[in-house]
C-alpha positions as CSV (number, residue, x, y, z in Angstrom):
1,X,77.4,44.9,24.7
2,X,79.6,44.5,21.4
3,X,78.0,42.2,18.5
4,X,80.0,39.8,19.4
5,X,78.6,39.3,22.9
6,X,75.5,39.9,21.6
7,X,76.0,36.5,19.4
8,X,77.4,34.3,22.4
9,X,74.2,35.4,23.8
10,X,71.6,35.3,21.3
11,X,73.5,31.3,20.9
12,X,72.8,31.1,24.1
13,X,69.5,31.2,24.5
14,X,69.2,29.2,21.5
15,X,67.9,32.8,18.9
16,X,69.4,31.5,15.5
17,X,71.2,28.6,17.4
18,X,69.6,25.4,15.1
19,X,69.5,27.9,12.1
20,X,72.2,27.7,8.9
21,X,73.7,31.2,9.5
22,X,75.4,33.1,7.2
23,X,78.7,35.6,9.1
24,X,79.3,39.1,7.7
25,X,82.7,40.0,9.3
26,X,82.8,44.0,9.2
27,X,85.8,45.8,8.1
28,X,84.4,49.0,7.9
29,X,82.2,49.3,4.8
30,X,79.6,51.5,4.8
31,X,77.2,49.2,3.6
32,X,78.0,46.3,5.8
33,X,74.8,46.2,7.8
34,X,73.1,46.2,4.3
35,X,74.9,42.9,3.5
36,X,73.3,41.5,6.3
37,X,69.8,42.8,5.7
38,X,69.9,41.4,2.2
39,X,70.7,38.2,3.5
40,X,68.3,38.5,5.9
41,X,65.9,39.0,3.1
42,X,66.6,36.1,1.8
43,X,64.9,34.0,4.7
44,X,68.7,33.4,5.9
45,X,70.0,33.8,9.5
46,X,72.7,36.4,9.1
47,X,75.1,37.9,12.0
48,X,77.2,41.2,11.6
49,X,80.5,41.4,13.1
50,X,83.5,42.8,13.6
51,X,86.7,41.4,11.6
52,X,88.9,40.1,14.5
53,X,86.3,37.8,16.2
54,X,87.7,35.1,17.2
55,X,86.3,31.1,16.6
56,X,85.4,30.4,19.6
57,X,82.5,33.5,19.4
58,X,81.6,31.6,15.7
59,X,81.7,27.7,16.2
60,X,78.8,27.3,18.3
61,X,76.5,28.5,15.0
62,X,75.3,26.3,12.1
63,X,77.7,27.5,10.0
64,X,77.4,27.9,5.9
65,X,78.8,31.0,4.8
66,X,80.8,33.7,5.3
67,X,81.0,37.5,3.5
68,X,83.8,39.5,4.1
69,X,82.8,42.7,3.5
70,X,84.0,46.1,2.0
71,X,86.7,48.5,3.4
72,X,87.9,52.2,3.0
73,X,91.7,51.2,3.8
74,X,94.1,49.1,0.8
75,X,95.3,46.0,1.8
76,X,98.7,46.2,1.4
77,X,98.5,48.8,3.7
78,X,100.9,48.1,6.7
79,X,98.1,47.9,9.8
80,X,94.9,47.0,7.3
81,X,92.5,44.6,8.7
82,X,93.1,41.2,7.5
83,X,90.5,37.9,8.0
84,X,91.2,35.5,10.5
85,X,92.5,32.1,10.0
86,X,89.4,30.5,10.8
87,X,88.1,31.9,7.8
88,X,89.9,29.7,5.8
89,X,90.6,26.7,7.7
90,X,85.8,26.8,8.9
91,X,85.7,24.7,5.4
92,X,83.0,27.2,4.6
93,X,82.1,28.5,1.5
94,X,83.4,32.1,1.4
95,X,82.0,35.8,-0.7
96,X,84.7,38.5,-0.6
97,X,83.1,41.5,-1.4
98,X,85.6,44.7,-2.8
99,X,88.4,44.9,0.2
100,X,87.1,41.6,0.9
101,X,87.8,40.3,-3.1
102,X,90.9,42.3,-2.2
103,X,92.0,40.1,0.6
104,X,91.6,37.0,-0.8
105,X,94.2,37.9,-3.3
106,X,96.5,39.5,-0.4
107,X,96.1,36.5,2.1
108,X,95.8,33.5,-0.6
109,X,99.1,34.2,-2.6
110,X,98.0,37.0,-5.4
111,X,98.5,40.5,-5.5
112,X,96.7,43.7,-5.4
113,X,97.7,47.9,-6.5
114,X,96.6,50.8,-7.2
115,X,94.3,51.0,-10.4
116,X,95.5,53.0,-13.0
117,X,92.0,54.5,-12.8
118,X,90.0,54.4,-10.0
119,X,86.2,53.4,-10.4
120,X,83.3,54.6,-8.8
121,X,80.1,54.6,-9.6
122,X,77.9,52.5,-12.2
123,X,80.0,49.7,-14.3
124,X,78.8,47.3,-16.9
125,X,80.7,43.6,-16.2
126,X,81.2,40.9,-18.9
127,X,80.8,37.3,-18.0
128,X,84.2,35.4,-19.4
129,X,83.7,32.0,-16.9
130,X,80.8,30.0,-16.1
131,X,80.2,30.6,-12.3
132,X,77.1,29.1,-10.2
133,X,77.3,32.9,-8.6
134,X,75.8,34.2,-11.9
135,X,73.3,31.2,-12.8
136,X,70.6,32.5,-14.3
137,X,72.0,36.2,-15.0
138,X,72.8,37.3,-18.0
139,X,76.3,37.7,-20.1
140,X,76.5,41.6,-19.1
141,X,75.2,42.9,-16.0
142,X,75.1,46.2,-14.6
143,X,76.9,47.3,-11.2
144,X,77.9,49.2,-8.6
145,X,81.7,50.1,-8.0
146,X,83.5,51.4,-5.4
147,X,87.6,51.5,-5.6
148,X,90.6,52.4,-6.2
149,X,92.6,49.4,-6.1
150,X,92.5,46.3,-8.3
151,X,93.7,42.5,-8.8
152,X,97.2,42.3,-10.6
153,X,97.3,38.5,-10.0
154,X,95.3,36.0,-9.2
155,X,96.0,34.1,-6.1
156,X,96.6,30.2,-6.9
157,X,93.6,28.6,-7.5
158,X,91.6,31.1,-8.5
159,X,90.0,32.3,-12.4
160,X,88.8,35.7,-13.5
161,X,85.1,35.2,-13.8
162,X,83.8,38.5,-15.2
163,X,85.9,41.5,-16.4
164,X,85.0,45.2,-16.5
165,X,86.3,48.3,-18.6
166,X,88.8,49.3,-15.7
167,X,89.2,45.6,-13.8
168,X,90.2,43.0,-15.4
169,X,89.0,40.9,-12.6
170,X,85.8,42.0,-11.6
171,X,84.6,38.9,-10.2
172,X,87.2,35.4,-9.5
173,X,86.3,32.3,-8.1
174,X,88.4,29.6,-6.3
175,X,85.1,26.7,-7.7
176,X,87.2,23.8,-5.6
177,X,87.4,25.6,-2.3
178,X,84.1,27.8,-2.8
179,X,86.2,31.1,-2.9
180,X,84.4,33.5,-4.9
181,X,85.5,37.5,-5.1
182,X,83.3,40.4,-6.0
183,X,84.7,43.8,-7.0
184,X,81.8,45.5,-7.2
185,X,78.8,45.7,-4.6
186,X,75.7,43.3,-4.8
187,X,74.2,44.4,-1.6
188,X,73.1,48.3,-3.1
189,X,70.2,49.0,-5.5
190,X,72.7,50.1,-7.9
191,X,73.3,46.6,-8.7
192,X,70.4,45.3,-9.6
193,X,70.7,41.9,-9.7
194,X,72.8,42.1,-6.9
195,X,70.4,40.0,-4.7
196,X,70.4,38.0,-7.0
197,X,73.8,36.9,-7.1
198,X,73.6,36.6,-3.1
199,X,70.9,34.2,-3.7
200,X,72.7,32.2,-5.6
201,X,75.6,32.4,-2.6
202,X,73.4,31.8,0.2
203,X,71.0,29.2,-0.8
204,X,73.0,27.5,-4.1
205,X,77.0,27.6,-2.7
206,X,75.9,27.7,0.6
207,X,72.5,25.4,0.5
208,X,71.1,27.4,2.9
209,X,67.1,26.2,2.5
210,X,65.6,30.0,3.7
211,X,64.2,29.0,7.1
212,X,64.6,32.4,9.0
213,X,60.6,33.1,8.6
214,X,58.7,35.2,11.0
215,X,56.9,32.0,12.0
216,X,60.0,30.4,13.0
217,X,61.7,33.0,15.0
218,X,57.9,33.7,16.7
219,X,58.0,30.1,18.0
220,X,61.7,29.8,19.0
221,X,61.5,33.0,20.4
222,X,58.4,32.4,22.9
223,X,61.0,29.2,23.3
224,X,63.6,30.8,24.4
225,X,61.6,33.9,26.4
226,X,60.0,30.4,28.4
227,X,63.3,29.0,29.3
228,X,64.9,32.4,30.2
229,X,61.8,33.5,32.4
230,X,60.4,30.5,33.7
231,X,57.5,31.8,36.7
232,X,59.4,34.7,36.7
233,X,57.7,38.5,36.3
234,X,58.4,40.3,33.5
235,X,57.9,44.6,33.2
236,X,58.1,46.0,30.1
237,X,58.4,49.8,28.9
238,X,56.2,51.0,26.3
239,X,56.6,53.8,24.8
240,X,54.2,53.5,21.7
241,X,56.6,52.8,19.3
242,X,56.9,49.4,16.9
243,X,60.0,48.4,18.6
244,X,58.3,48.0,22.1
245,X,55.3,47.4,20.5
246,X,56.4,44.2,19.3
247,X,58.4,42.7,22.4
248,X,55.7,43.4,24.3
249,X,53.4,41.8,22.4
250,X,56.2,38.6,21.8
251,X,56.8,38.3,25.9
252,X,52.9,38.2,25.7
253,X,52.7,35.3,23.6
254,X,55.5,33.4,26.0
255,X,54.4,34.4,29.5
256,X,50.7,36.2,29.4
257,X,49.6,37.4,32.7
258,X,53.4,37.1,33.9
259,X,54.0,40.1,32.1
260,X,52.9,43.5,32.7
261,X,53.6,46.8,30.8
262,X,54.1,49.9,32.4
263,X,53.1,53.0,29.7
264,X,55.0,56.1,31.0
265,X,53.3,58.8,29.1
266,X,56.0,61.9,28.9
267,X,53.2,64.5,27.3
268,X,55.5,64.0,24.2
269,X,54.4,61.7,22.2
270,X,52.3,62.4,19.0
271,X,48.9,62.9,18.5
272,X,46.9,60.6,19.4
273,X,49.3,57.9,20.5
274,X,49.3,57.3,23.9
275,X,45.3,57.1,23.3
276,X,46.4,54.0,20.8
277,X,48.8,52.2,23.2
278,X,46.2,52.3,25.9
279,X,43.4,51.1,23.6
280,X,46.0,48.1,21.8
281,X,47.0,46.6,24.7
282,X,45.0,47.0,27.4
283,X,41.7,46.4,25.6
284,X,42.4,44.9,22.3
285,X,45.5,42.3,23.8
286,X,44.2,42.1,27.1
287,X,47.2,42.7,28.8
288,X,48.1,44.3,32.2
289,X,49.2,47.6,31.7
290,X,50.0,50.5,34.1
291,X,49.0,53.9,32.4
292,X,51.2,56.5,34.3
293,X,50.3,60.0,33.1
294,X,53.7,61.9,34.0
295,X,53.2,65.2,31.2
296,X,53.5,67.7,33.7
297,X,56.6,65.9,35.3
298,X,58.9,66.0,32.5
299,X,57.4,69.2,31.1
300,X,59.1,70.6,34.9
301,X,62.0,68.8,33.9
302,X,62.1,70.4,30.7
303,X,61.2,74.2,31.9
304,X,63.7,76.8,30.2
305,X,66.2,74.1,28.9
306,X,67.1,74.6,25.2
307,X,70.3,72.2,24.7
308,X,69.5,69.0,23.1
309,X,72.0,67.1,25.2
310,X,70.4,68.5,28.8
311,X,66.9,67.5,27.0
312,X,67.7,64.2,26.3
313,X,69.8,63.3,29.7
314,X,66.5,64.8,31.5
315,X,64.3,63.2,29.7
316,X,65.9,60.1,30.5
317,X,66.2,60.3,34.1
318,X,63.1,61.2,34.4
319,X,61.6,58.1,32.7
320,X,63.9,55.8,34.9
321,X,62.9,57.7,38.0
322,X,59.3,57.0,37.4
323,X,59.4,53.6,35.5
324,X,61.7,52.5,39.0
325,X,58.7,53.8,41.4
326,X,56.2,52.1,39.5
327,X,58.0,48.5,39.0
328,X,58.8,48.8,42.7
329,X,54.9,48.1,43.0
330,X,55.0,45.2,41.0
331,X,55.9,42.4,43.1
332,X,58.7,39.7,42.1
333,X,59.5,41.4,39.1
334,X,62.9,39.7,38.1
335,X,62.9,40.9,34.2
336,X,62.7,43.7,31.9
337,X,61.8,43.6,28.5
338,X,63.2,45.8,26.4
339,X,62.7,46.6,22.6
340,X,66.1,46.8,21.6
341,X,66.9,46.4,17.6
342,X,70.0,45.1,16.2
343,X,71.0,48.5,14.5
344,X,70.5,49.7,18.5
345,X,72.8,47.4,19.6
346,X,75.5,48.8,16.5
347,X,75.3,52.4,16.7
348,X,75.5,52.2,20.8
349,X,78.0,49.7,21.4
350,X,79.3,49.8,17.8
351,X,80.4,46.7,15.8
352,X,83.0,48.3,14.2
353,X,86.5,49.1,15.5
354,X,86.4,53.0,16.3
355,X,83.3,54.0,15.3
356,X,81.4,56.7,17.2
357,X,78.6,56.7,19.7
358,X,76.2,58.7,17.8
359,X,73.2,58.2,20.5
360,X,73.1,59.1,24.2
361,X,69.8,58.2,25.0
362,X,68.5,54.8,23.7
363,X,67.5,51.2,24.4
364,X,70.8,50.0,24.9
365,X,73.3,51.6,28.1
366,X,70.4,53.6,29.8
367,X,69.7,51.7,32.6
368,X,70.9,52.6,36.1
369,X,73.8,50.9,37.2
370,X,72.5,49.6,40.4
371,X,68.7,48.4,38.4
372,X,68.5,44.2,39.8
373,X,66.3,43.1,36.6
374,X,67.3,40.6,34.3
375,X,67.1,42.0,30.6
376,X,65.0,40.4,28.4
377,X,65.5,41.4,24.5
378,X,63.7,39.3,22.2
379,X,64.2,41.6,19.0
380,X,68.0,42.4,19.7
381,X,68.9,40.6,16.6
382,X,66.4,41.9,13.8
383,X,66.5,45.0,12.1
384,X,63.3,47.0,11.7
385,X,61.5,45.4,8.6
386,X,62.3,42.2,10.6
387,X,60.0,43.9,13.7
388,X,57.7,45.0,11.8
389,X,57.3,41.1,9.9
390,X,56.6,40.1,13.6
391,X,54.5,42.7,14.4
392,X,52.0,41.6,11.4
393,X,51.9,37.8,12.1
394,X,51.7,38.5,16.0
395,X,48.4,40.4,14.7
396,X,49.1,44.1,15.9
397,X,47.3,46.6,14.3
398,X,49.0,48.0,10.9
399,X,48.5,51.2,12.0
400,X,51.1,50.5,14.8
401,X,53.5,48.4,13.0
402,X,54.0,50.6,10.3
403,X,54.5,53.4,12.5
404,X,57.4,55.7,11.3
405,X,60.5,55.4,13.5
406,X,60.3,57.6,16.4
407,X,63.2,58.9,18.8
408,X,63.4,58.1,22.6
409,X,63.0,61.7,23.7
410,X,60.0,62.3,21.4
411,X,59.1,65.7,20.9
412,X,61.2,66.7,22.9
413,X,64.1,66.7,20.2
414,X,61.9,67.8,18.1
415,X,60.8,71.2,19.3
416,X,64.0,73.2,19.1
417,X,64.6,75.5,21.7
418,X,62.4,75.4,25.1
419,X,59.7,72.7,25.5
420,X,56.5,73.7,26.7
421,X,53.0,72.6,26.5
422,X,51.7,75.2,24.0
423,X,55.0,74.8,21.8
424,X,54.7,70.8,21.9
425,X,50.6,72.0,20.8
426,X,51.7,73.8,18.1
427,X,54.5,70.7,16.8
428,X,51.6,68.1,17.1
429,X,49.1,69.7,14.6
430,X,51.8,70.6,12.3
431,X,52.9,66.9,12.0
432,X,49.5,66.2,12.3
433,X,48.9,67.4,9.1
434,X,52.6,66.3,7.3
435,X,51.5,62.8,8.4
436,X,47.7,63.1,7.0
437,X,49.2,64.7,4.0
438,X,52.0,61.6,3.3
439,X,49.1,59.0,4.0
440,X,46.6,60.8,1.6
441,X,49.3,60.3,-1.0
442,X,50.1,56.9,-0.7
443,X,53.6,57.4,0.2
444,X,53.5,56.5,4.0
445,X,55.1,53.3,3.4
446,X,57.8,54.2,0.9
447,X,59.3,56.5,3.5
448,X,61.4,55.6,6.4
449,X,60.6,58.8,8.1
450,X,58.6,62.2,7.5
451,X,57.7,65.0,10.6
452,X,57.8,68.1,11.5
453,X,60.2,70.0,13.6
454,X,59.2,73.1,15.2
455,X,62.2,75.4,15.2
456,X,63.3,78.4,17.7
457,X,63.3,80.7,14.4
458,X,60.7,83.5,14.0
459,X,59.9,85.4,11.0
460,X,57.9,87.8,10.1
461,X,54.7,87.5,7.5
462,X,51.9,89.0,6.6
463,X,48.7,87.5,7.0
464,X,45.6,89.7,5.6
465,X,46.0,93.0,6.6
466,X,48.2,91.9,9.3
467,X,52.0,91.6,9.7
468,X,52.6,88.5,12.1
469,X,56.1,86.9,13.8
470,X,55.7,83.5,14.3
471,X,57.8,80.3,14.1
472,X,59.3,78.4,11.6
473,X,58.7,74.8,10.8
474,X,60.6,72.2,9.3
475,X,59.6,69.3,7.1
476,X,62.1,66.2,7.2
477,X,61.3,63.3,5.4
478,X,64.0,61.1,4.4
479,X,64.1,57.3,2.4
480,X,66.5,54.5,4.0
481,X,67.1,50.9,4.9
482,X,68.1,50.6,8.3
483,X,68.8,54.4,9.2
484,X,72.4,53.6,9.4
485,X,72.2,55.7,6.4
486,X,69.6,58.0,4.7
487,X,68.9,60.2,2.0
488,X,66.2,62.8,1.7
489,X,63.1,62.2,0.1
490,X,62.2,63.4,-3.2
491,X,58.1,64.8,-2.1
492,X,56.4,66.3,-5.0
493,X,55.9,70.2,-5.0
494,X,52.6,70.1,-5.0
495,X,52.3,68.0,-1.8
496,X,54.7,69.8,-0.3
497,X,52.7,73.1,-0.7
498,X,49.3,71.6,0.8
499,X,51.5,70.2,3.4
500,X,52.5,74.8,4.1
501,X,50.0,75.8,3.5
502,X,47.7,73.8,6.0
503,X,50.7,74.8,8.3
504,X,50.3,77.7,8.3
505,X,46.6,78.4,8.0
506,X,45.4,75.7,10.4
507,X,48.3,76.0,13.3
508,X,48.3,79.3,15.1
509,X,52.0,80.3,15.9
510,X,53.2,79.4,12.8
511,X,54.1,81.6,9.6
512,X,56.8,79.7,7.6
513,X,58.2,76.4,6.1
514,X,60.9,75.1,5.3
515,X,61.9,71.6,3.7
516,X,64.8,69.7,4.9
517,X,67.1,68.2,1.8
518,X,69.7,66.9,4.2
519,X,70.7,63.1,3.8
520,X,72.4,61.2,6.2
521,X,75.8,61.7,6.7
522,X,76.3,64.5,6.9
523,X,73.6,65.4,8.8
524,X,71.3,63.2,10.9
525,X,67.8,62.2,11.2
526,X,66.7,64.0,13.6
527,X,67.6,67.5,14.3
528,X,68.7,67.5,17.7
């Protein structure tokens, strides 16, 4: 499903519907999804999508603004992106952002080359118009730039607003129409009053009042869930992550005893999880659950495979197989819940023209062809920090909600090479202690991600008197927004060293480790 079907439905079913939204339209900025989440932030109900959507997929919102977003291509190129009419015929007040400054210029009457010097990087910009874009900011702020083009001259209508060493239009506004044109990026800490100046967008030009609370979208959800469902049966998946966490617990709300989760433990989860999904939900939330302890069937699955693709594909068919035998038992089931997430929905079906499928096995395009159940996806439209900001007023435990991200194919990604039960052993008290070692710290929260991978490497060492050969492990930890992106973390030496050295005294196997410092791109999250 593109994210443009994804917005006729989430309309649809009335998610966002009575809601002043705010439309991104994406032409291929890496930091478009981060536009959105800062809007988001802003208690705003924001949609990404692509730059060709047509009105028809847009007039059914409660339309206030629109951002156009960055680019990589020059818009005097012959086959660039351009905005569609709509944009400037919707009446609504619009923020072009870089390309998107860039277009205003191109479509509106101006004109727009190559810089003499291209700027990239940190910039300081000097206020030369009043603008309600910069109410309450100072004279000189500091930014983030990105380009290699610039404004030669101004499209009618529009005044320079702030200048920089290398632009001499770093920000212009249209004040009549509401046309206002940023050359730098607002939406990156790099600029930091750049949310800030979105503010001042969304709720000043836009008068969006900041109604997109968790308490809202709780109750319009369970709405919506009510009118989908009706009597209806619902199943749900969990898998002990947030994201299935939190559906679950939303259908819950709606429907209560018309839902019931089936838990489909794999034998690869961490430690102690599957012990925390049974004890949350059956005891704690009172729900019906299904507890299906299926380790030694995907471990079968899994015997003497080593390529990541084979793991995940078996992994995958295996879950189906068993999740389809054990809904079969659950009479007039008509719906599956699902905990898709909106940067699912992106990276699988892909908002942007061209982009790559980067995941195989995921929420979104894994179900079997011929399944009869009608999805139900009640966080398709949030991005994690929103999930989690339901999670905590839907009262799940902390411990749950703040749960690092955790892949599909668990562990099994994770342990490079063959999968077995004393390997997956050995992974689990490693991460064990990576995890106790990041919480002791108080840095659990300000990373998106931290684990251990056990790799296929051996080495030799010398422990005592003894020479040993055991495996090597890998630390990844990595800082991000939405995962679209990510950059390695920064972990102090010293808890990096009690992190080995617990490694390797306390998990038998292991002699050596090793600490990932690859962001993403080029590399990924995960290893495999």
């Amino acid at each position: 499903m593109s994210a443009t079907e994804n917005l006729s439905e989430a309309v649809e079913h009335g998610v966002g519907a009575r809601h002043e939204a705010i439309v991104v339209l994406d032409f291929g900025a890496q930091y478009s999804m981060l536009i959105a989440r800062r809007v988001r932030e802003l208690d705003t109900y924001c949609e990404l999508l692509p730059h060709d959507t047509p009105w028809e997929q847009v007039k059914d919102l409660d339309l206030r603004g629109i951002i156009l977003s960055g680019g990589p291509a020059s818009v005097y190129e012959d086959g660039a992106p351009q905005a569609p009419a709509w944009v400037y015929e919707s009446g609504a007040p619009v923020l072009g952002i870089c390309y998107g400054m860039q277009l205003f210029a191109h479509q509106l009457g101006g004109r727009v080359a190559p810089g003499t010097e291209r700027e990239f990087g940190p910039a300081s910009i000097s206020r030369v118009e009043h603008s309600q874009l910069f109410e309450g900011l100072p004279d000189e702020v500091e930014v983030w730039m990105s380009h290699g083009d610039r404004i030669e001259t101004l499209p009618p209508g529009f005044e320079a607003i702030a200048r920089s060493a290398n632009s001499p239009v770093a920000v212009m506004a249209d004040l009549k129409r509401k046309y206002y044109g940023l050359q730098f990026h607002p939406e990156v800490v790099h600029t930091p009053r750049g949310k800030e100046m979105l503010a001042n967008f969304v709720h000043g030009v836009c008068g969006c009042p900041g109604t997109w609370t968790p308490g809202n979208f709780i109750d319009e959800t369970v709405e919506a869930i009510r009118a989908q469902v009706g009597t209806g049966r619902v199943i749900c998946g969990l898998s002990g992550g947030v994201d299935s966490a939190v559906a679950a617990a939303l259908v819950h709300r709606a429907i209560g005893d018309q839902l019931t989760c089936i838990f489909v433990d794999n034998g690869l989860l961490r430690a102690g999880e599957a012990e925390q999904v049974v004890e949350t939900f059956e005891r704690h939330m009172h729900m019906n659950l299904v507890h299906i302890e299926a380790e030694e069937a995907f471990l079968s699955q899994l015997a003497e495979v080593t390529n990541p693709e084979t793991k995940r594909v078996r992994i995958g068919n295996t879950f189906i197989r068993i999740f389809e035998r054990e809904s079969r038992k659950i009479d007039d089931a008509r719906f599956l819940c699902q905990g898709t997430v909106y940067p699912d929905v992106i990276e699988s079906a892909s908002a942007g023209k061209g982009s790559a499928k980067i995941k195989t096995h995921h929420n979104v395009g894994g179900l079997p062809p011929d399944m009869k159940l009608e999805l139900v996806e009640p966080l398709r439209l949030l991005f994690k920090d929103e999930v989690r900001r339901i999670g905590e007023a839907l009262g799940l435990p902390e411990e749950m909600v703040w749960r690092h991200p955790f892949p599909g194919p668990g562990l099994g990604i994770r342990c490079i090479g063959e999968v077995t039960k004393e390997r997956l052993e050995m992974l689990r008290g490693a991460d064990r202690i990576v995890m106790d070692e990041i919480e002791r710290a108080g840095l659990y929260r300000e990373i998106w991600q931290c684990f251990a991978v056990l790799t296929d490497t051996r080495t030799v060492g010398v422990m005592g008197d003894f020479r040993t050969y055991g495996y090597a492990v890998a630390i990844r930890a990595v800082t991000a927004d939405d995962a679209m992106t990510a950059d390695w973390a920064r972990l102090p030496h010293d808890l990096l060293g009690r992190m080995a050295n617990r490694i390797v005294n306390e998990v038998q196997g292991v002699n050596r480790v090793v600490y990932d410092i690859t962001s993403k791109p080029p590399g990924t999250i995960e290893w495999e």
